[in-house]
TILOPA-619384 format. One line per field, with one value per atom (N, C-alpha, C, O, CB): residue in three letters; x, y, z; residue number from 1; atom name. Coordinates in steps of 0.05 Angstrom, whole numbers, m for minus. Glycine has a CB too. Layout:
// residues N
residu ALA | ...
x X | ...
y Y | ...
z Z | ...
num NUM | ...
atome CA | ...
// end
This chain:
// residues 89
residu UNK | UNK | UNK | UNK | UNK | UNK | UNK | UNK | UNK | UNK | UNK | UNK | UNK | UNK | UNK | UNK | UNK | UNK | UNK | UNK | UNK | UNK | UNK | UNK | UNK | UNK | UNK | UNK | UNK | UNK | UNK | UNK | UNK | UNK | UNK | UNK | UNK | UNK | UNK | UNK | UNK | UNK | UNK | UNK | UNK | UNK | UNK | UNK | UNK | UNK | UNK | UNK | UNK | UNK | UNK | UNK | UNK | UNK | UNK | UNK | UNK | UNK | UNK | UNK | UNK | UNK | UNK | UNK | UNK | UNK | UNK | UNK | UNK | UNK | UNK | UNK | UNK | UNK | UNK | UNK | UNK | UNK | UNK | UNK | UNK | UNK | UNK | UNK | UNK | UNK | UNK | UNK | UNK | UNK | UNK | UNK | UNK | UNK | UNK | UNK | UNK | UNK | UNK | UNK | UNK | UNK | UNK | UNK | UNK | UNK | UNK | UNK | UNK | UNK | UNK | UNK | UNK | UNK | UNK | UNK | UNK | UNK | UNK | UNK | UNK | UNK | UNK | UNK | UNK | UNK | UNK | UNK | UNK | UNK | UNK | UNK | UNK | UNK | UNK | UNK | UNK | UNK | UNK | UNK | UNK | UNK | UNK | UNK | UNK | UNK | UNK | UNK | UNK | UNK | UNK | UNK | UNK | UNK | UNK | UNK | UNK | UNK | UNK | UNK | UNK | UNK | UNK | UNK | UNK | UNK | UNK | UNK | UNK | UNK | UNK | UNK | UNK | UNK | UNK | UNK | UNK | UNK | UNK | UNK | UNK | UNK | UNK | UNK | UNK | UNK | UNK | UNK | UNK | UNK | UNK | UNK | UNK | UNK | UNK | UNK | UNK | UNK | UNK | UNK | UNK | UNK | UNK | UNK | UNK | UNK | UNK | UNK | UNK | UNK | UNK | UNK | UNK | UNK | UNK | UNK | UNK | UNK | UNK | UNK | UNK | UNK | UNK | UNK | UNK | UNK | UNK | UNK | UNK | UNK | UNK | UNK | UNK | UNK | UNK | UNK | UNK | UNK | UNK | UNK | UNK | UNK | UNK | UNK | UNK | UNK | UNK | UNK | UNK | UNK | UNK | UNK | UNK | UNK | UNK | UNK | UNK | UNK | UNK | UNK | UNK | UNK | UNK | UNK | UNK | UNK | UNK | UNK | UNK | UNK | UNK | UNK | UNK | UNK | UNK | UNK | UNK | UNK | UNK | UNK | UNK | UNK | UNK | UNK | UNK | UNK | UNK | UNK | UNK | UNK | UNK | UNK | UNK | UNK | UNK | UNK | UNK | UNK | UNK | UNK | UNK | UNK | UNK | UNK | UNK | UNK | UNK | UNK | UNK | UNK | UNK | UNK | UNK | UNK | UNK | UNK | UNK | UNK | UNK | UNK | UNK | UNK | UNK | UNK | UNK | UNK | UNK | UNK | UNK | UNK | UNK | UNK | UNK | UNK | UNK | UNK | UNK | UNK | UNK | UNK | UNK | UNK | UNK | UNK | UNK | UNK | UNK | UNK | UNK | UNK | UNK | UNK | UNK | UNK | UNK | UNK | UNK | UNK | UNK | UNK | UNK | UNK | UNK | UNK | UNK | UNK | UNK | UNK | UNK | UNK | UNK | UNK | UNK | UNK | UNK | UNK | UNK | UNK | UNK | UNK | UNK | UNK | UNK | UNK | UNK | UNK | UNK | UNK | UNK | UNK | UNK | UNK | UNK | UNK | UNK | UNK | UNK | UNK | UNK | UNK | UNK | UNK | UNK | UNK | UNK | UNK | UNK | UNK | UNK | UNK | UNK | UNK | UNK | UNK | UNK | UNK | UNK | UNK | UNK | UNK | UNK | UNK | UNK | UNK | UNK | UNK | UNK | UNK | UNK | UNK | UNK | UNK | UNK | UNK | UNK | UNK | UNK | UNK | UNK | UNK | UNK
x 96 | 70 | 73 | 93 | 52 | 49 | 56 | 37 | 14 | 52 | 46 | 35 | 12 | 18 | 56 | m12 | m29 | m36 | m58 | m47 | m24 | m26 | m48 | m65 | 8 | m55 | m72 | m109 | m131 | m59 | m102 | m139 | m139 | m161 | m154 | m117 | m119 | m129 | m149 | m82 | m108 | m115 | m144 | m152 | m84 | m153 | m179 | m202 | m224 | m178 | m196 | m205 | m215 | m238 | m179 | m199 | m188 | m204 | m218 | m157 | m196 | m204 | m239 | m253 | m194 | m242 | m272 | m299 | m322 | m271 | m275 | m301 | m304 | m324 | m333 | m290 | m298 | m288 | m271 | m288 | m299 | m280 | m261 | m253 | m305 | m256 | m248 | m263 | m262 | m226 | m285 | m307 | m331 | m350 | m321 | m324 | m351 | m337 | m350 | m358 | m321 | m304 | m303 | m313 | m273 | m297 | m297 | m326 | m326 | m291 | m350 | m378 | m378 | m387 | m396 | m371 | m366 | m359 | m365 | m337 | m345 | m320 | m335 | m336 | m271 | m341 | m352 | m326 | m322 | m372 | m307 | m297 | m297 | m309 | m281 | m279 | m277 | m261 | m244 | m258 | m269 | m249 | m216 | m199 | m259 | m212 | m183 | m175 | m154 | m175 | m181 | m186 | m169 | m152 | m213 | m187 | m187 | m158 | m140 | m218 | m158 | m135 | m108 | m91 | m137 | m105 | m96 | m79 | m55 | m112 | m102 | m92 | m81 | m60 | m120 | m96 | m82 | m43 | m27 | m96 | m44 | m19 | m4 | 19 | m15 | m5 | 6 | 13 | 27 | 27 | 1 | m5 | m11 | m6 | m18 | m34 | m46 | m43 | m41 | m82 | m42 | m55 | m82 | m99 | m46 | m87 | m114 | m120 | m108 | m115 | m143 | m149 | m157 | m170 | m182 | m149 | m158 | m188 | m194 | m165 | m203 | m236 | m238 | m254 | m262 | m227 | m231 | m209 | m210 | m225 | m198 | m181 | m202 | m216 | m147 | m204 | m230 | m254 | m256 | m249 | m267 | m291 | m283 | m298 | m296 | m261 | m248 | m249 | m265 | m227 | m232 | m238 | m257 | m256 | m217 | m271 | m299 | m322 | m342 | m308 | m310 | m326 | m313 | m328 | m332 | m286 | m281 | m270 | m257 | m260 | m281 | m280 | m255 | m252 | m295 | m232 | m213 | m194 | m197 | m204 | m178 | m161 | m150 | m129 | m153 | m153 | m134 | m107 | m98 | m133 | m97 | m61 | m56 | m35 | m51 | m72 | m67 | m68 | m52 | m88 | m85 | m91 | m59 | m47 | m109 | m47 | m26 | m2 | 18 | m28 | 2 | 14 | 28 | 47 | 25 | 21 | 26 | 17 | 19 | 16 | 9 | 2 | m10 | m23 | m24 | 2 | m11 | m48 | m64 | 14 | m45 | m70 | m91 | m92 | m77 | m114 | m132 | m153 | m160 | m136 | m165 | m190 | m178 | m154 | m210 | m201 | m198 | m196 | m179 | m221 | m215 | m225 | m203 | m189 | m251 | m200 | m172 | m148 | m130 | m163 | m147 | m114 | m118 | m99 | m96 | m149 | m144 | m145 | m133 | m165 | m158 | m158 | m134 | m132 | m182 | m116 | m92 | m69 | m49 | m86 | m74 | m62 | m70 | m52 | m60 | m94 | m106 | m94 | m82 | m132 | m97 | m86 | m57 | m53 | m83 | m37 | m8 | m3 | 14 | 4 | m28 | m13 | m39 | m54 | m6 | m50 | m71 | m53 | m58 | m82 | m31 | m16 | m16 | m25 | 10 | m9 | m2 | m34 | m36 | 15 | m56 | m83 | m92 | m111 | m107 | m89 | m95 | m80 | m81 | m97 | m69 | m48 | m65 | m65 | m11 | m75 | m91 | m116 | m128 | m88 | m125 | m160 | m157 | m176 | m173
y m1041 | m1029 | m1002 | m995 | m1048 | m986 | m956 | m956 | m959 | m928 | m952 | m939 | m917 | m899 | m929 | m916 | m903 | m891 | m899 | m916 | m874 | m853 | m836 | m832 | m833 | m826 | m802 | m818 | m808 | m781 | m841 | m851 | m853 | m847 | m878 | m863 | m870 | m837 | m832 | m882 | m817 | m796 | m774 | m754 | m779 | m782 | m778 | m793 | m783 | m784 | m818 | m841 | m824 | m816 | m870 | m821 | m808 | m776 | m772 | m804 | m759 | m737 | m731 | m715 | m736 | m754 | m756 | m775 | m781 | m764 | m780 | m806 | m823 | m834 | m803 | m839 | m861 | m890 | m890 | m860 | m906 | m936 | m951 | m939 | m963 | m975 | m988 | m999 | m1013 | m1000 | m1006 | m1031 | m1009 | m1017 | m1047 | m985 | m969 | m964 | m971 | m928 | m957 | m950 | m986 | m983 | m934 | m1007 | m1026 | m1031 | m1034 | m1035 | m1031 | m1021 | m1007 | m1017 | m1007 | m986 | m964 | m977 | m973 | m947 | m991 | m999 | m1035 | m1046 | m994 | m1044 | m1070 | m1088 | m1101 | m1071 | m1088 | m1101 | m1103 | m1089 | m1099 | m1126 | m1132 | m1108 | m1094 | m1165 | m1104 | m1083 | m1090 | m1074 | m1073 | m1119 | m1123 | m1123 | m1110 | m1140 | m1131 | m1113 | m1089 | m1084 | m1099 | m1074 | m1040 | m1037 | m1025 | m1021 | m1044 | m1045 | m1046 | m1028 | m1071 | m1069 | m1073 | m1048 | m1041 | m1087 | m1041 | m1021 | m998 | m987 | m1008 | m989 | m976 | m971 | m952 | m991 | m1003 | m1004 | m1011 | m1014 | m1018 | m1015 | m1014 | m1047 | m1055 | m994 | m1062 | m1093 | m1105 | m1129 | m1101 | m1082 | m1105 | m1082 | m1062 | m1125 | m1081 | m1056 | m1051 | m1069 | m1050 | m1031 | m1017 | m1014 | m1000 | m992 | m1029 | m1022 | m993 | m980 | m1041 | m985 | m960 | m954 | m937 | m970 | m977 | m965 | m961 | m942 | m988 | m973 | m968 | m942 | m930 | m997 | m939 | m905 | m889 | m873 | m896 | m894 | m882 | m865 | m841 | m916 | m884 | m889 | m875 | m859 | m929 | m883 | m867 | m843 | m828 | m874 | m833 | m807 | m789 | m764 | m799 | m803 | m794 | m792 | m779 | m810 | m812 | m801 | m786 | m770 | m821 | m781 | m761 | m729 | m712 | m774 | m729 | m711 | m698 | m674 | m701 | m717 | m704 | m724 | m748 | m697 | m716 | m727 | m743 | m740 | m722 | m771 | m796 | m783 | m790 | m804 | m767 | m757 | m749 | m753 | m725 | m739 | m735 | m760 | m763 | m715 | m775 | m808 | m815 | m822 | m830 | m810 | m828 | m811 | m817 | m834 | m789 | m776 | m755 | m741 | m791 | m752 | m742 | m703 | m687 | m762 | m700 | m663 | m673 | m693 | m641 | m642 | m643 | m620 | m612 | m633 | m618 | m610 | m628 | m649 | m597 | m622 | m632 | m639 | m663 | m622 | m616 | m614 | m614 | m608 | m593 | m624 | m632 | m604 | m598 | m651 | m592 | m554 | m541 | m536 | m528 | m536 | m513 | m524 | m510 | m499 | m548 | m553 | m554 | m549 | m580 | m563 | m559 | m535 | m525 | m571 | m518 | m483 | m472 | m448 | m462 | m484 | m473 | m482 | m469 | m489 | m500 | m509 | m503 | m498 | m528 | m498 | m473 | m451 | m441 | m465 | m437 | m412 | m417 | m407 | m398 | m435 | m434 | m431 | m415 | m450 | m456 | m458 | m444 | m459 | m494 | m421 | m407 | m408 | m425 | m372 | m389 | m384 | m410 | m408 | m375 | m430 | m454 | m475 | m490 | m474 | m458 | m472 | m452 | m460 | m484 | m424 | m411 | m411 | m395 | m390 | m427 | m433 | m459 | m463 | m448 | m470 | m483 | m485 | m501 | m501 | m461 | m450 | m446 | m439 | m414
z 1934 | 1938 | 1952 | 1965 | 1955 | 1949 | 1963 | 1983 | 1979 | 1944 | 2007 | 2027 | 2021 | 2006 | 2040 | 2031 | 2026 | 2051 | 2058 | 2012 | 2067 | 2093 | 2077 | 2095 | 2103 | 2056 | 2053 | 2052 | 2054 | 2017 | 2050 | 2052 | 2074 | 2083 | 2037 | 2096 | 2128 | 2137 | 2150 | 2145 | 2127 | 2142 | 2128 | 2139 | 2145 | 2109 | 2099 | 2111 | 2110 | 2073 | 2124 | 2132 | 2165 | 2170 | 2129 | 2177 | 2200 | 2213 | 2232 | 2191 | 2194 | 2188 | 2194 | 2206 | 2159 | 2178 | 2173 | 2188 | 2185 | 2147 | 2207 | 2231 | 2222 | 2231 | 2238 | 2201 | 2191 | 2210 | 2227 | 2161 | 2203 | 2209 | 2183 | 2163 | 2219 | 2187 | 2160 | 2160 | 2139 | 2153 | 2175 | 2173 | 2156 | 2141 | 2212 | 2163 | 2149 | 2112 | 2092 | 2172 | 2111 | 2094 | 2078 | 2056 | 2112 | 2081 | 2081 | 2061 | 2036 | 2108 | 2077 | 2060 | 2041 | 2021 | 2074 | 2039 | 2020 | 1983 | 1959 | 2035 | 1999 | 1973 | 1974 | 1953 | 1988 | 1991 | 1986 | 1984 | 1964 | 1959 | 2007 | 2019 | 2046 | 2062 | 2012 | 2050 | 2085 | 2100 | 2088 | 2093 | 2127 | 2132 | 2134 | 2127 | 2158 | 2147 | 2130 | 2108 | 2106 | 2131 | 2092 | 2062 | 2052 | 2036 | 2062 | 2075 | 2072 | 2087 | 2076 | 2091 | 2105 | 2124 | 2105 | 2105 | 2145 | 2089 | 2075 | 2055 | 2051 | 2070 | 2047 | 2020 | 2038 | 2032 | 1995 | 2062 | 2082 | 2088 | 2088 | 2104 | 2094 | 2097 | 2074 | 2082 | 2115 | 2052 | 2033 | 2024 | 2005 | 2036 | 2043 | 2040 | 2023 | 2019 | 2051 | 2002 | 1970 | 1961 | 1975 | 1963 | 1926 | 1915 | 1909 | 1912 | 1894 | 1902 | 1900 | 1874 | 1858 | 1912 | 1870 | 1828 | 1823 | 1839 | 1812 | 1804 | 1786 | 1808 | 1825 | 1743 | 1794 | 1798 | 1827 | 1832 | 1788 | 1848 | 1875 | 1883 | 1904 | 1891 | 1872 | 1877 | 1867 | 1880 | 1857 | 1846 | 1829 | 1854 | 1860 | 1810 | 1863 | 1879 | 1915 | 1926 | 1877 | 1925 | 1941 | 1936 | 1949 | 1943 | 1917 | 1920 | 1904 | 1903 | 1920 | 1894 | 1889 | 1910 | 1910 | 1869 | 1930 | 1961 | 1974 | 1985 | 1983 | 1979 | 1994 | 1976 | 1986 | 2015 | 1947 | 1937 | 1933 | 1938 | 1945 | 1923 | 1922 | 1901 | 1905 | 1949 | 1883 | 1871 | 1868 | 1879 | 1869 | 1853 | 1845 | 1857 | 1879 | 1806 | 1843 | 1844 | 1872 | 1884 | 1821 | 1880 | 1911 | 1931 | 1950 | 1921 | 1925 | 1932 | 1936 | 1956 | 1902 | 1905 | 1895 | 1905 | 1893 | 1862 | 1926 | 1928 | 1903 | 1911 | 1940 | 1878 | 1862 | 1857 | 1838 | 1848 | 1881 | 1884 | 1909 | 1915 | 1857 | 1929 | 1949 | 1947 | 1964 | 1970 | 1916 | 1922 | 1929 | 1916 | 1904 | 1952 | 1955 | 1935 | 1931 | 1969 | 1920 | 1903 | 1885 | 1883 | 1904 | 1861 | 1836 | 1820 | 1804 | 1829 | 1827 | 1808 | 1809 | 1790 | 1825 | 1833 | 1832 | 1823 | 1815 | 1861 | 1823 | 1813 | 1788 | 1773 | 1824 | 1773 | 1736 | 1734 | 1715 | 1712 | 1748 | 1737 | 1744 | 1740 | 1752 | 1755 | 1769 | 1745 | 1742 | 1803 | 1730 | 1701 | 1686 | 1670 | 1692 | 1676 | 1659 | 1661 | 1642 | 1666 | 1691 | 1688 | 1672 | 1649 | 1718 | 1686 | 1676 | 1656 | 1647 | 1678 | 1634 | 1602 | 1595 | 1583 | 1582 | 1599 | 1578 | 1552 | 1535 | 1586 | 1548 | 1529 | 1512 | 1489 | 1538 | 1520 | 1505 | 1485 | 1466 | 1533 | 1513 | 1500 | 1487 | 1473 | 1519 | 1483 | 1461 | 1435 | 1417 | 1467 | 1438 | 1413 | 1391 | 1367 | 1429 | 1410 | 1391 | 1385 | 1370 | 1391 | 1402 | 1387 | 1357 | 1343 | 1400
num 1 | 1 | 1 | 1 | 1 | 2 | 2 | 2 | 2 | 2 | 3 | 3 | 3 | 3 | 3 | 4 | 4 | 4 | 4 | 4 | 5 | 5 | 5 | 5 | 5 | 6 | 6 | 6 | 6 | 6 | 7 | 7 | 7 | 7 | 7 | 8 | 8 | 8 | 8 | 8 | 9 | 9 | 9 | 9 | 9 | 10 | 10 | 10 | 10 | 10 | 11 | 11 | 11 | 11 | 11 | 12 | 12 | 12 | 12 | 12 | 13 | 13 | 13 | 13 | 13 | 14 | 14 | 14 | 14 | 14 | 15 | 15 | 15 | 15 | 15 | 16 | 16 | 16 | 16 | 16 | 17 | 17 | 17 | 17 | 17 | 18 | 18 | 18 | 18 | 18 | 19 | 19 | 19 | 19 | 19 | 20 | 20 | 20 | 20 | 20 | 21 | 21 | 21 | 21 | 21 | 22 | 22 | 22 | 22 | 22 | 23 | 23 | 23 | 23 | 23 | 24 | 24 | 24 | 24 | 24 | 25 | 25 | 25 | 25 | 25 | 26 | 26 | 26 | 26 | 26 | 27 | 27 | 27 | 27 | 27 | 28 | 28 | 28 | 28 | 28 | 29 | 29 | 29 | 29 | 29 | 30 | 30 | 30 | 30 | 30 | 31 | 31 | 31 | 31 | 31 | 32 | 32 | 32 | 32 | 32 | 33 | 33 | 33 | 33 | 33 | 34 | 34 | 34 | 34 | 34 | 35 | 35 | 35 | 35 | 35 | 36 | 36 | 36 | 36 | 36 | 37 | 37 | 37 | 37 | 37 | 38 | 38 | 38 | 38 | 38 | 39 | 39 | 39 | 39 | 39 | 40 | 40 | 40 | 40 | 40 | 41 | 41 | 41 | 41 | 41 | 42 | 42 | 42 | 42 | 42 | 43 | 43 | 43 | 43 | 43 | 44 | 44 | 44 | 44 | 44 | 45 | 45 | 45 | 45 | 45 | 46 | 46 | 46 | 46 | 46 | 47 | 47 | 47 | 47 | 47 | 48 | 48 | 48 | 48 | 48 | 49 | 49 | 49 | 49 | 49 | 50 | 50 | 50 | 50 | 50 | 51 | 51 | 51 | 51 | 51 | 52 | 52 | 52 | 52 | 52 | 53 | 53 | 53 | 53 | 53 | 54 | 54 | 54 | 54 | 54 | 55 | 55 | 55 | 55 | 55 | 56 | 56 | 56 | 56 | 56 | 57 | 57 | 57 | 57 | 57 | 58 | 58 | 58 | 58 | 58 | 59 | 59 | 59 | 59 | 59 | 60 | 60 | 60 | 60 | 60 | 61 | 61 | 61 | 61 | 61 | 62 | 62 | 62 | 62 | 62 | 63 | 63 | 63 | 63 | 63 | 64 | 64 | 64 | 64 | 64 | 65 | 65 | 65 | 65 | 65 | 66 | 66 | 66 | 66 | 66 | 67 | 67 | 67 | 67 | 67 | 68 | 68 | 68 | 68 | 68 | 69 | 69 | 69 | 69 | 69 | 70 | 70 | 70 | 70 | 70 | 71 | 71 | 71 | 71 | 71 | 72 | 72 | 72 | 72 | 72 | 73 | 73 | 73 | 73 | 73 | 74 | 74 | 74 | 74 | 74 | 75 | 75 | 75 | 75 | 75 | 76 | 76 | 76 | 76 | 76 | 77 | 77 | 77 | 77 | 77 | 78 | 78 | 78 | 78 | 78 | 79 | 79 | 79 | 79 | 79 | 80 | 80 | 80 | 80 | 80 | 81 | 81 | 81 | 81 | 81 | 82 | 82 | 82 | 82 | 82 | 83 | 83 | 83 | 83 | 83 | 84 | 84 | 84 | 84 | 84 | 85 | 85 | 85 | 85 | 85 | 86 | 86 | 86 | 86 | 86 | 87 | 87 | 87 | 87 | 87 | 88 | 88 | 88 | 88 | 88 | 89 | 89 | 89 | 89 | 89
atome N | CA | C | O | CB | N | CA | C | O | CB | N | CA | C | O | CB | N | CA | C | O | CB | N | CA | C | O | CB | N | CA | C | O | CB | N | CA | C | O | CB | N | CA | C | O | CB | N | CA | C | O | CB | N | CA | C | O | CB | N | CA | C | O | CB | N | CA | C | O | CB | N | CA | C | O | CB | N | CA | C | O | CB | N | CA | C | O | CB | N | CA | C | O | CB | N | CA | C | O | CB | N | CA | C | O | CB | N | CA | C | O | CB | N | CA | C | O | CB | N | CA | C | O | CB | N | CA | C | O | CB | N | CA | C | O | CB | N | CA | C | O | CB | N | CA | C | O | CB | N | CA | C | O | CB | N | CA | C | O | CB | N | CA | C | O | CB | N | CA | C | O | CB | N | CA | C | O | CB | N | CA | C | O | CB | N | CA | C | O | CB | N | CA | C | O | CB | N | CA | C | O | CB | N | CA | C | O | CB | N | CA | C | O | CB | N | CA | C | O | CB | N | CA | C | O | CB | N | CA | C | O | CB | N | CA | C | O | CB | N | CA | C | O | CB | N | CA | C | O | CB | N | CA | C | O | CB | N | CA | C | O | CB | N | CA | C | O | CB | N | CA | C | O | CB | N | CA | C | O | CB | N | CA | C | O | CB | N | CA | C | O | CB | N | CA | C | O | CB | N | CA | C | O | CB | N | CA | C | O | CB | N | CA | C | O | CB | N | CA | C | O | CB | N | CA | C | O | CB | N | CA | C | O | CB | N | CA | C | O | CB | N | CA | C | O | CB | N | CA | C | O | CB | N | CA | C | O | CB | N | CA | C | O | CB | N | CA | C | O | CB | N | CA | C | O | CB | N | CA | C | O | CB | N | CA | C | O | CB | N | CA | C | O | CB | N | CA | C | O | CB | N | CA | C | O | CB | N | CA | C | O | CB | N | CA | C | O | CB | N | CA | C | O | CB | N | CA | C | O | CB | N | CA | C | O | CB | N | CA | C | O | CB | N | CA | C | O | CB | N | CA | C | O | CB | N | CA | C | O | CB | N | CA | C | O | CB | N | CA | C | O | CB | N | CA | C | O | CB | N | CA | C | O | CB | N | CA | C | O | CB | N | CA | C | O | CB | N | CA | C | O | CB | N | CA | C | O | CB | N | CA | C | O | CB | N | CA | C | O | CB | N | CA | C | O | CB | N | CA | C | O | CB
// end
């Protein structure tokens, strides 16, 4: 299972509890605690929903880019492969 430090410190960041956060997601705050520490996994739809509240990226969730936001890191791959997506206009 993976440790999930970036919802604790999103969690954190933001004044939340796990009992509030816990609500959110419509689990117990042990529960929440849980996925925290890397104790259960976390379904698609509740990563999903996470970071659709704190407005920021599955892949970053998943440690997979430290970008925060969703916009700039696809326009930031846009920019990269323009060449490659005007290839198939």
């Amino acid at each position: 299972m993976t440790d999930f430090h970036r919802i604790r410190d999103l969690r954190e960041d933001n004044d939340m509890t796990q009992t509030q956060m816990g609500k959110i997601l419509i689990c117990s705050q042990s529960a929440y605690s849980d996925y925290e520490r890397g104790r259960a996994d976390i379904s698609a739809y509740t990563l999903i929903k996470i970071a659709d509240f704190y407005n920021v990226s599955v892949d970053y969730l998943l440690n997979r880019t430290d970008n925060l936001r969703i916009i700039p890191y696809f326009f930031s791959l846009m920019r990269s492969n323009a060449s490659r997506i005007c290839l198939f206009l």
